[in-house]
C-alpha positions as CSV (number, residue, x, y, z in Angstrom):
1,X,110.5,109.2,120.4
2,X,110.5,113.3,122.3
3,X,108.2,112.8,124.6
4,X,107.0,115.4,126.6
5,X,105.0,116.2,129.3
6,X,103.1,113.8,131.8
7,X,104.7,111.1,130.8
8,X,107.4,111.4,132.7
9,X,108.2,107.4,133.6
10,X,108.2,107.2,129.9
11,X,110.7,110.2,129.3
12,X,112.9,108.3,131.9
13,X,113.0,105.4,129.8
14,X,113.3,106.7,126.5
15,X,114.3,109.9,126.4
16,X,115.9,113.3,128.4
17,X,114.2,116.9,127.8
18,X,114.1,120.1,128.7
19,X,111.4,121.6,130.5
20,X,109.4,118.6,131.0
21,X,107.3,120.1,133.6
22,X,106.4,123.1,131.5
23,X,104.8,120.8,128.5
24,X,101.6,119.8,130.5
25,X,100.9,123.6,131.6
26,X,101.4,124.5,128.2
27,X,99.2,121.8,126.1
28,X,96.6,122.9,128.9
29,X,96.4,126.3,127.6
30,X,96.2,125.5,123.8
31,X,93.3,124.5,121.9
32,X,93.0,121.2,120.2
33,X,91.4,121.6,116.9
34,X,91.2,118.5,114.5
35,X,90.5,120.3,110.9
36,X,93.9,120.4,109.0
37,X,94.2,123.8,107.8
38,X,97.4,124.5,104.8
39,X,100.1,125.9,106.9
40,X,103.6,127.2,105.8
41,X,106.3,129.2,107.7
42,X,109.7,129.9,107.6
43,X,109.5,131.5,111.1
44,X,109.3,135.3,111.1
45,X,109.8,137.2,113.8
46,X,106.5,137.6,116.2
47,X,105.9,134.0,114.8
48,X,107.0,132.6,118.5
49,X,105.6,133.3,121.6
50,X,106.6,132.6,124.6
51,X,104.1,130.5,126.6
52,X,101.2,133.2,125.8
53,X,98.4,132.4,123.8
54,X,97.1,136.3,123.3
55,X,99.6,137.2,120.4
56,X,97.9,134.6,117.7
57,X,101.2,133.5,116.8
58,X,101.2,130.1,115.6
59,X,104.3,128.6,117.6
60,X,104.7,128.5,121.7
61,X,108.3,127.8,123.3
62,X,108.1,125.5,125.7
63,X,111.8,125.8,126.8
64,X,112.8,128.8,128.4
65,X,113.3,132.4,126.9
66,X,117.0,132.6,125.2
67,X,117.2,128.7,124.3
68,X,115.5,129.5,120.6
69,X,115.5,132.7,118.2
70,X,114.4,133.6,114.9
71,X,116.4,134.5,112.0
72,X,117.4,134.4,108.5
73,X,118.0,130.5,108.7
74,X,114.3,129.9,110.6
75,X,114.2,128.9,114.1
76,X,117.2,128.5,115.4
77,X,117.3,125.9,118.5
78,X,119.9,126.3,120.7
79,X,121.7,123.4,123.0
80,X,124.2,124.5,125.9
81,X,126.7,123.8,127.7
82,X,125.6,122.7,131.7
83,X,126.7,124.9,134.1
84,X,129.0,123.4,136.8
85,X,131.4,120.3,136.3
86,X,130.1,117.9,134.6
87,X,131.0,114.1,135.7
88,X,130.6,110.8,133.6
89,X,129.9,107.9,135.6
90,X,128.2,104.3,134.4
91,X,128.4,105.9,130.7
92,X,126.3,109.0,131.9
93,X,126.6,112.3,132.8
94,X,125.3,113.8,135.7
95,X,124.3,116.9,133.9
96,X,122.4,117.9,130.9
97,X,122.5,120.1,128.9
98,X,120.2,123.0,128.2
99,X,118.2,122.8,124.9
100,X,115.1,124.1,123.0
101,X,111.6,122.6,122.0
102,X,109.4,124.6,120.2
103,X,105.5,123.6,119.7
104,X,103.0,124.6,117.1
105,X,100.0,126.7,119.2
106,X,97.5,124.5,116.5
107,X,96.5,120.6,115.8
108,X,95.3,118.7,113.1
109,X,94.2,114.9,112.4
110,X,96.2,113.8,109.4
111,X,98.1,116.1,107.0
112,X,101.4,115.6,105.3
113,X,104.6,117.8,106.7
114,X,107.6,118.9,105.6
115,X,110.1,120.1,107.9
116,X,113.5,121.6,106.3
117,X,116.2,120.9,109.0
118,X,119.9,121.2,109.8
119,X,120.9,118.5,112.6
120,X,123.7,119.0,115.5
121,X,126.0,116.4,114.6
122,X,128.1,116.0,118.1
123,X,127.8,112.5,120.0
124,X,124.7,112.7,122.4
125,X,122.5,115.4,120.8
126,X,119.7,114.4,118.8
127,X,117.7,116.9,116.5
128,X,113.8,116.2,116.9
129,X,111.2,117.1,114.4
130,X,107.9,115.5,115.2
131,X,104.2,115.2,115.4
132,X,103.0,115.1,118.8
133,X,99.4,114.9,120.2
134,X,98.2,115.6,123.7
135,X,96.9,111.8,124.0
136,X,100.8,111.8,123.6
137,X,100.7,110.1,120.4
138,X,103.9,110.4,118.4
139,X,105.2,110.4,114.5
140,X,108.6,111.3,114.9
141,X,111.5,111.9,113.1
142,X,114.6,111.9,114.9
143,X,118.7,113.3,114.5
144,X,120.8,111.8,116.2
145,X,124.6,113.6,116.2
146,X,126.2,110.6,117.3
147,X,124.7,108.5,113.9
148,X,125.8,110.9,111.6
149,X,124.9,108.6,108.4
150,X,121.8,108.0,109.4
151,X,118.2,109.3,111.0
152,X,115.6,107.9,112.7
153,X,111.8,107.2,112.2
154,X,109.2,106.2,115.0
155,X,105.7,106.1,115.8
156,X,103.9,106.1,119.7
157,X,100.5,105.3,121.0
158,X,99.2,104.2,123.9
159,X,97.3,101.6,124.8
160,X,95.6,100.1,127.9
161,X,96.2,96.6,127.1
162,X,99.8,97.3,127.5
163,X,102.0,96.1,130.4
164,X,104.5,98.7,130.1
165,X,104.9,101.6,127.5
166,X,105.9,100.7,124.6
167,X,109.2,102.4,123.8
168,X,111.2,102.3,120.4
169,X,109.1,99.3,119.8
170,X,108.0,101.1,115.8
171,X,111.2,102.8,115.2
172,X,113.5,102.2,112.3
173,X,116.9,103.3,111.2
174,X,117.3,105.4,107.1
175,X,120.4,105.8,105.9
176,X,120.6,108.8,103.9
177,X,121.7,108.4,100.0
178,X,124.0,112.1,100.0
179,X,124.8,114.0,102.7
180,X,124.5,113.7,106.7
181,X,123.0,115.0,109.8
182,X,124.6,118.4,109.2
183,X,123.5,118.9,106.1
184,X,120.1,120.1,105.7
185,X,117.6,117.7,104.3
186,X,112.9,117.7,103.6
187,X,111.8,115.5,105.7
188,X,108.5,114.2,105.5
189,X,105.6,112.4,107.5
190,X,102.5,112.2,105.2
191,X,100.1,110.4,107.7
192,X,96.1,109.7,107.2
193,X,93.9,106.7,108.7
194,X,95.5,103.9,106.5
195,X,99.3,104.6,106.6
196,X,102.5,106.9,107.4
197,X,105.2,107.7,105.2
198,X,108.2,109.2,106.2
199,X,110.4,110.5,103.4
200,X,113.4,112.4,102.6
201,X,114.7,114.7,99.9
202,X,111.6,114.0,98.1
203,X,112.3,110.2,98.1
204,X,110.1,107.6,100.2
205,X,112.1,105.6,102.7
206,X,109.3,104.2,105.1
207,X,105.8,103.5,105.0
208,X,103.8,101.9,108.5
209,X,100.2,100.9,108.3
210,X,98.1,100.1,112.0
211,X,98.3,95.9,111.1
212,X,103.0,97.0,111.7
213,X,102.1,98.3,114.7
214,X,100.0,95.2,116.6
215,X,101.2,94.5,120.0
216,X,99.4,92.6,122.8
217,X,96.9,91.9,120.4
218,X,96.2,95.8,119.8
219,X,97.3,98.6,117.4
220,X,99.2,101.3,118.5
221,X,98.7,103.3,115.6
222,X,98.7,107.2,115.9
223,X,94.8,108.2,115.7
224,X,94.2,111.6,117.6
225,X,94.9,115.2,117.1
226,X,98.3,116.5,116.9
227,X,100.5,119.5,117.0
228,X,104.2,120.6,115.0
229,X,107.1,120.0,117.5
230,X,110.2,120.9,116.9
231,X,113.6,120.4,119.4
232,X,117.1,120.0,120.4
233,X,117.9,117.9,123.6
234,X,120.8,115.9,125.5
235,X,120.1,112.4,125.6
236,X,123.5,111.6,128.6
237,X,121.0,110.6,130.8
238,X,119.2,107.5,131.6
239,X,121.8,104.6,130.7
240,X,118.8,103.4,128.1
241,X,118.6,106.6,126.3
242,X,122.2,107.5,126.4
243,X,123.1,104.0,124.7
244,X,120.5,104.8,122.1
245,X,121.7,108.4,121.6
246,X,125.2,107.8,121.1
247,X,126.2,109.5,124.0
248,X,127.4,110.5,126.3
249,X,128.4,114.2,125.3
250,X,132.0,114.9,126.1
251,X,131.8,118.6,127.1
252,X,135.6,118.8,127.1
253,X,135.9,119.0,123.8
254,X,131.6,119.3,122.4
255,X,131.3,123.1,121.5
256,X,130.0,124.6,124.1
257,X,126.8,126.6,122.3
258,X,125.1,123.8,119.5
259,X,122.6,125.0,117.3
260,X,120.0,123.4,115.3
261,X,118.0,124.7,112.7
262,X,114.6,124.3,111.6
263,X,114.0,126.5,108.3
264,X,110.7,125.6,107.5
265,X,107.8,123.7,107.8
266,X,104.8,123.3,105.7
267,X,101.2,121.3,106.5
268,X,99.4,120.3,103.4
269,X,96.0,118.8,103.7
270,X,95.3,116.5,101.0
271,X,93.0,114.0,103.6
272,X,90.5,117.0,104.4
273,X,87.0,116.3,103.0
């Protein structure tokens, strides 16, 4: 899962982002809102702010200034090249490198997205393209460069009956039937109260009701609120994360500038009353 934010004993586990202590100031500032309003955009310019709410725009960067653009192809999310050597020790690097996450500046409670996306296909990079609440609920779809065959699906929750977070513990592997990582692909979470489904190119791959998701004698079903996030991050760091991103990245030869690209995204609201 990309998580964000406060959690960051979770992101330690799980994942490695950019900009993690930017997310909380930024989910402060924004309004949640549950109605699920139709939304499309293929991400013109003005259509990204950066960490100002004044403009109306309907996405916020959360990374820094430079690390994203828009263009022709969407929004273009850009990973880089750490500055200074960069060591591998333990099967990590003691460096990251710099990417891109890009939020939506609205929520809604259920909905079905599209996002049309082009993966970064080196070892170590993963592509993210999820649904994220600020209860931190996830529904995630996930890239990773190192599995080029194949992308990922997951969902988060928390719950206080848990000992520990529970990390990875709902995610699954889809192969994909033409193409790869690189190529770009629809991929869809269509989410209300009594099931997700995550598809691709039009064709259903996954479906996850709150009964898949018991643990500790508990759901851990995705409930609350949530907002369009969209990213590019270096999972060579923790060992856990690194193992599971197919990393390390091996800068020597890794182009030094990555890009991913989102070139779309639509909300449809066929669960609003």
């Amino acid at each position: 899962m990309f998580v964000l934010g406060a959690i960051v004993a979770l992101a330690a586990c799980a994942r490695a982002v950019t900009a993690i202590a930017h997310e909380r100031v930024a989910h402060n500032r924004l309004a949640s809102t549950p109605t699920c309003t139709p939304f499309n955009s293929t991400f013109p310019k003005g259509s990204v702010d950066f960490r100002q709410t004044s403009t109306g725009a309907p996405f916020i960067a959360i990374s820094p200034n430079g690390s994203w653009d828009v263009g022709s192809n969407g929004l273009e999310l850009f990973m880089s090249k750490p500055e200074g050597p960069v060591t591998t020790s333990d099967g990590v690097n003691s460096q990251l490198g710099n990417g891109a996450t890009v939020n939506s500046t609205f929520t809604f409670l259920y909905g079905k997205v599209t996002y049309v996306v082009t993966g970064v296909n080196t070892p170590g990079i993963v592509t993210a393209a999820i649904l994220i609440g600020d209860s931190h609920d996830e529904l995630d779809i996930e890239l990773l460069g190192g599995d080029p065959n194949n992308w990922q699906t997951n969902v988060f929750a928390t719950n206080p009956a848990d000992p520990a977070p529970l990390v990875g513990a709902f995610g699954d592997t889809q192969p994909y039937q033409a193409g790869d990582v690189k190529d770009t692909h629809n991929y869809t979470i269509d989410w209300n109260e009594e099931r997700v489904i995550w598809s691709v190119d039009g064709q259903q791959v996954r479906t996850l009701g709150p009964n898949d998701t018991m643990k500790n004698g508990v759901t851990h079903y995705p409930a609350s609120p949530v907002r369009l996030q969209m990213g590019v991050w270096d999972g060579s760091s923790p060992q856990g994360t690194c193992e599971w991103a197919k990393g390390p990245v091996e800068w020597t030869t890794a182009p030094s500038l990555m890009t991913a690209y989102i070139n779309s995204v639509s909300v449809e609201c066929p669960y609003t009353a």
